[in-house]
KEPAKOL-167186 format. One record per residue (C-alpha): x, y, z negated; residue in one letter. Coordinates in steps of 0.001 Angstrom, whole numbers, padded with zeros to 6 digits, always signed. Layout:
BEGIN
XYZA
...
***
This chain:
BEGIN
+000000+000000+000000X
+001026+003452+000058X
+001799+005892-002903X
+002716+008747-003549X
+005777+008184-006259X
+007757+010574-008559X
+011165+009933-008137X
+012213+012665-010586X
+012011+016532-010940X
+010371+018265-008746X
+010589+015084-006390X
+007949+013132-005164X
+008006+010523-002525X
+005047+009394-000295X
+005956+005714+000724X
+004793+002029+000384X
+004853-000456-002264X
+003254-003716-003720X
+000010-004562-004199X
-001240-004113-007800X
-002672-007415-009004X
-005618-007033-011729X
-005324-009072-015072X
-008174-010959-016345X
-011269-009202-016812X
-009897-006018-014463X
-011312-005231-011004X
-008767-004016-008063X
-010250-000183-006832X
-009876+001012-003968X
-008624+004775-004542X
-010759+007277-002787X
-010394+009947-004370X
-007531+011722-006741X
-007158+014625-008613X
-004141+016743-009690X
-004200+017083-013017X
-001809+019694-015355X
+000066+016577-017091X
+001072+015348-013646X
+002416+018619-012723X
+004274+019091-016375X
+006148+015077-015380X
+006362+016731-011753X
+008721+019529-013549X
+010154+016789-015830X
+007976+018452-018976X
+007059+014458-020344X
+009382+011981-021281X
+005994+009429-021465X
+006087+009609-017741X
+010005+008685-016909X
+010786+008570-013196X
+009752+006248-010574X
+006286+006587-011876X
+003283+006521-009602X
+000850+009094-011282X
-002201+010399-011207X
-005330+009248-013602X
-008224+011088-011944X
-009431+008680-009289X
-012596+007537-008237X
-012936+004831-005655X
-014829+001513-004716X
-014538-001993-006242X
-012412-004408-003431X
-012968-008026-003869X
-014871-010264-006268X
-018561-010478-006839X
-019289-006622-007495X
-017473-005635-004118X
-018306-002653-002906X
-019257-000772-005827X
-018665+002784-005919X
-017234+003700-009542X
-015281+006638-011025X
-012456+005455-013679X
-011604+006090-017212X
-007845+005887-017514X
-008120+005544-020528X
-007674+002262-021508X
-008271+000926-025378X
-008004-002030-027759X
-011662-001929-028372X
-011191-003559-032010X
-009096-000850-034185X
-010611+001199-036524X
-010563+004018-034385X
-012368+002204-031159X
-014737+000918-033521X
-016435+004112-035243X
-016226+005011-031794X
-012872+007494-031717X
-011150+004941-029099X
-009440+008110-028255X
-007282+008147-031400X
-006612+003858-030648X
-002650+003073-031782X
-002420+000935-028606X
-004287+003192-025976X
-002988+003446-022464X
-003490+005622-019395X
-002896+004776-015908X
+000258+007061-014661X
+002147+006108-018034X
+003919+003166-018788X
+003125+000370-018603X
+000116+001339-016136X
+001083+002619-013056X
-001348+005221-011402X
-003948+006280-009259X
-001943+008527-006307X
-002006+005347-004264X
-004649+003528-001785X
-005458+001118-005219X
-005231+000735-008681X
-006250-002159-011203X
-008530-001550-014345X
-010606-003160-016610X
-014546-003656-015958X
-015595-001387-018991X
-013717+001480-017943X
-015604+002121-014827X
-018927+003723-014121X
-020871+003148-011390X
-021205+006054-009194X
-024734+007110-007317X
-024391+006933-003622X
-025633+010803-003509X
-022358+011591-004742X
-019072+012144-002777X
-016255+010843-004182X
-014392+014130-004330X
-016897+014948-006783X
-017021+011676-009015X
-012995+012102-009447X
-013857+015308-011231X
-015290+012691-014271X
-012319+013001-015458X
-011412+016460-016188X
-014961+017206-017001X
-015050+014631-019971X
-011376+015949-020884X
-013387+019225-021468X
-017294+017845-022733X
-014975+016631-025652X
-013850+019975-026537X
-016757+021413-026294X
-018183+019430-028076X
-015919+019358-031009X
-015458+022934-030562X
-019469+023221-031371X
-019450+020607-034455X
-017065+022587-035847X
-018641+026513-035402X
-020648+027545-038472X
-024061+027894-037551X
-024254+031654-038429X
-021493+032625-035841X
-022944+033914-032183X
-022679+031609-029339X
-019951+033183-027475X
-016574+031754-026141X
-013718+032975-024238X
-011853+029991-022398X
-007885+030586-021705X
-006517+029393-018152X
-009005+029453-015301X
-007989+025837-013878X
-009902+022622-013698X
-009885+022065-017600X
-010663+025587-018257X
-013673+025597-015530X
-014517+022452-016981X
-014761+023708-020591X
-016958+027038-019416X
-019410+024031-017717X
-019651+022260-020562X
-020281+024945-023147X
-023337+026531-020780X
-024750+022757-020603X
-024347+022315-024610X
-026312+026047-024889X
-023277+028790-024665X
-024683+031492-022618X
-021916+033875-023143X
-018186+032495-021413X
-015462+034719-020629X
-012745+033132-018358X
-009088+035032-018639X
-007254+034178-015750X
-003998+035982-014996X
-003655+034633-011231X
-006058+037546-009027X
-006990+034694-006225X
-008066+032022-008862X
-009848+034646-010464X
-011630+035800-007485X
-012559+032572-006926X
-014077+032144-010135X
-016290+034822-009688X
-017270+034630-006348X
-017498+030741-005909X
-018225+029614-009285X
-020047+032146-010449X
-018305+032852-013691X
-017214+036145-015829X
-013639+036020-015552X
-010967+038939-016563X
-007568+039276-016232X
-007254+040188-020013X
-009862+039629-022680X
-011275+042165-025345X
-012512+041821-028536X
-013242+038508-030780X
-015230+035618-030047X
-015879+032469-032350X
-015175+030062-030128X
-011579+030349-028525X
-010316+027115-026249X
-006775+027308-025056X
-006888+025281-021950X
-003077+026233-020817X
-001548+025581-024282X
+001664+027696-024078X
+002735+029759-027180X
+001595+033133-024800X
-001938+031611-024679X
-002069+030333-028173X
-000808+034020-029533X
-004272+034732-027517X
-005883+032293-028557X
-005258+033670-032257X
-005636+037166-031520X
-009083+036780-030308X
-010648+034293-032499X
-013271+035977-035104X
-013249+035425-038357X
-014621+032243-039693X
-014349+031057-035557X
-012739+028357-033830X
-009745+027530-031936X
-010302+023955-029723X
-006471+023971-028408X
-006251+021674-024872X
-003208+022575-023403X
+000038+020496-023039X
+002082+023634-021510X
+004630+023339-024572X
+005275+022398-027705X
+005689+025333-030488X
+005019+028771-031249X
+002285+031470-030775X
-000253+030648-033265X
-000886+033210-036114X
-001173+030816-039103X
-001163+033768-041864X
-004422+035415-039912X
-006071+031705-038867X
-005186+031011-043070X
-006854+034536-044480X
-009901+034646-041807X
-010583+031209-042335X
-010155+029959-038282X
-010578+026648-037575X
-008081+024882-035439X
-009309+021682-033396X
-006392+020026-030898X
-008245+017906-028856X
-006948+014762-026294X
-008721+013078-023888X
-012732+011868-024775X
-014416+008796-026358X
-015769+006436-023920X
-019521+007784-025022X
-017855+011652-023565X
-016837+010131-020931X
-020730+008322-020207X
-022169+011949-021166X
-020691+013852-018540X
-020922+011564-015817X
-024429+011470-016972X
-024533+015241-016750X
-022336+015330-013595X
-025306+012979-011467X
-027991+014861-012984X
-026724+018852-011878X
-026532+020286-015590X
-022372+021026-014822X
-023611+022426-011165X
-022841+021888-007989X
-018944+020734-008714X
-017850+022301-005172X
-014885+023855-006357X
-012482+021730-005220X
-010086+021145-001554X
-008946+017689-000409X
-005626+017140+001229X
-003881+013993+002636X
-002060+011794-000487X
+000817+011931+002170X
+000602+015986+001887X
+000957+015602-002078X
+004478+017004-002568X
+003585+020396-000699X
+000370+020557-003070X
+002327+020351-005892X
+004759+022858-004607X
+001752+025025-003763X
+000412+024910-006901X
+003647+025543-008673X
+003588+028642-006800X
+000298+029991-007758X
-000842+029608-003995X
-004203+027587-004664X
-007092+029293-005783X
-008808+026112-006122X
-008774+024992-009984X
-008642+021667-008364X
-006618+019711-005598X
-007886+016178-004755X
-005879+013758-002799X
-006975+011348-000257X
-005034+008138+000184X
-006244+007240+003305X
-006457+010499+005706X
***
């Protein structure tokens, strides 16, 4: 098959290699459908020793069963794959499993390829109303349903339903979606890059500024560099929360001493329970995170220049899907 296969920083090579042969109780997919996610670009610039080089990545892929008695089936993939008898699977926080793995880390390879292995319970089937460009977003979205969600357990019920979201990209988008579906009428996007931002408003429809004013109680760093998480703390009310999603780096920028004397919540957040994961495809198929369009497919064998483009702040797109077979 072909793949596209980091081969170290800033290096990635489009080529063929074996087959991947599924375990027992794991289905062989057919890759459709990738996304680009942030954590492939950080191992891309040689930001994550989990992801030492060669390394196929990518973990937001979408595709069709190949073989065996549910051929056929069009499905959208959890990476995320879990013990499923911890403590922390079984009160349902398989997020948080000691022995978790996700395809495009070792020992999984991933999904930038024509086909990846995974087990049965880690698919969902997909409706046939919905491209697969679309049901590779699952994804991202659930990455972001989770923090909203835990972002909203955590706000006192007295505070205003307001949030400002840091970083305009897919995860960012993806958290605004959420929020309006859970009942937050009032996002503010700040997006330093002028074409994303443009795009946000005039695509997607959202309020987005190149620099935020005032406080809101519901902050969600979606970058996660010390620049955004000085924001984040700057602009967090009192008695408001901080849901912290970004992997840009690993220190500096928050203000403990005001988070400690006007009582902020921090929540860091990774990943989504398999039951996030159900709710937003749930949500995707049924419209409530809209119509999803904000995305641009290229070729899997054009995936270098995307990443270069996207390095360079030339996509406006919060989202670059790959196609492994055009």
């Amino acid at each position: 098959m072909k793949a596209l296969v980091y081969d170290g920083v800033k290096t990635l090579g489009f080529r063929d290699v074996p087959d991947p042969s599924p375990r027992d109780g794991e289905h062989l997919i057919k890759i459709e459908a990738v996304g680009i996610c942030g954590s492939d670009m950080h191992a891309y610039l040689g930001h994550d020793n989990r992801r030492p080089a060669p390394l196929i990545l990518g973990h937001e892929g979408a595709g069709t069963i190949a073989g065996g008695p549910k051929d056929g089936t069009r499905v959208t993939i959890n990476p995320l794959v879990t013990c499923g008898t911890c403590q922390a699977c079984q009160s349902g926080r398989d997020n948080l499993c000691p022995d978790r793995q996700i395809i495009s880390m070792p020992p999984r390879e991933g999904a930038f390829a024509q086909y990846v292995t995974m087990p049965e319970q880690n698919l969902i089937v997909v409706p046939g109303h919905i491209p697969m460009s679309i049901a590779a977003l699952a994804e991202p979205l659930a990455v972001s349903w989770h923090t909203a969600r835990l972002a909203l357990e955590t706000l006192h019920p007295s505070m205003d339903r307001r949030a400002l979201i840091i970083g305009g990209g897919a995860i960012g988008l993806a958290a605004a979606l959420a929020l309006r579906a859970m009942g937050i009428t009032q996002v503010t996007i700040k997006e330093p890059n002028e074409m994303r931002r443009r795009f946000l408003q005039e695509k997607c429809e959202q309020t987005a500024v190149e620099e935020a004013k005032g406080s809101y109680p519901v902050v969600v760093d979606a970058v996660g560099f010390a620049t955004t998480r000085a924001a984040a703390s700057a602009h967090a009310a009192p008695g408001g929360v901080i849901a912290h999603i970004g992997l840009g780096e690993d220190t500096g920028g928050l203000d403990v001493r005001r988070m400690t004397l006007q009582e902020i919540s921090f929540v860091g957040t990774y990943t989504y329970t398999m039951q996030d994961f159900r709710d937003t495809t749930h949500a995707m198929f049924d419209g409530r995170l809209g119509a999803l369009d904000w995305t641009e497919t290229r070729s899997l064998s054009e995936g270098s220049a995307a990443f270069a483009d996207l390095l360079s702040g030339a996509v406006a797109t919060p989202k670059i899907i790959l196609d492994p077979w055009n």
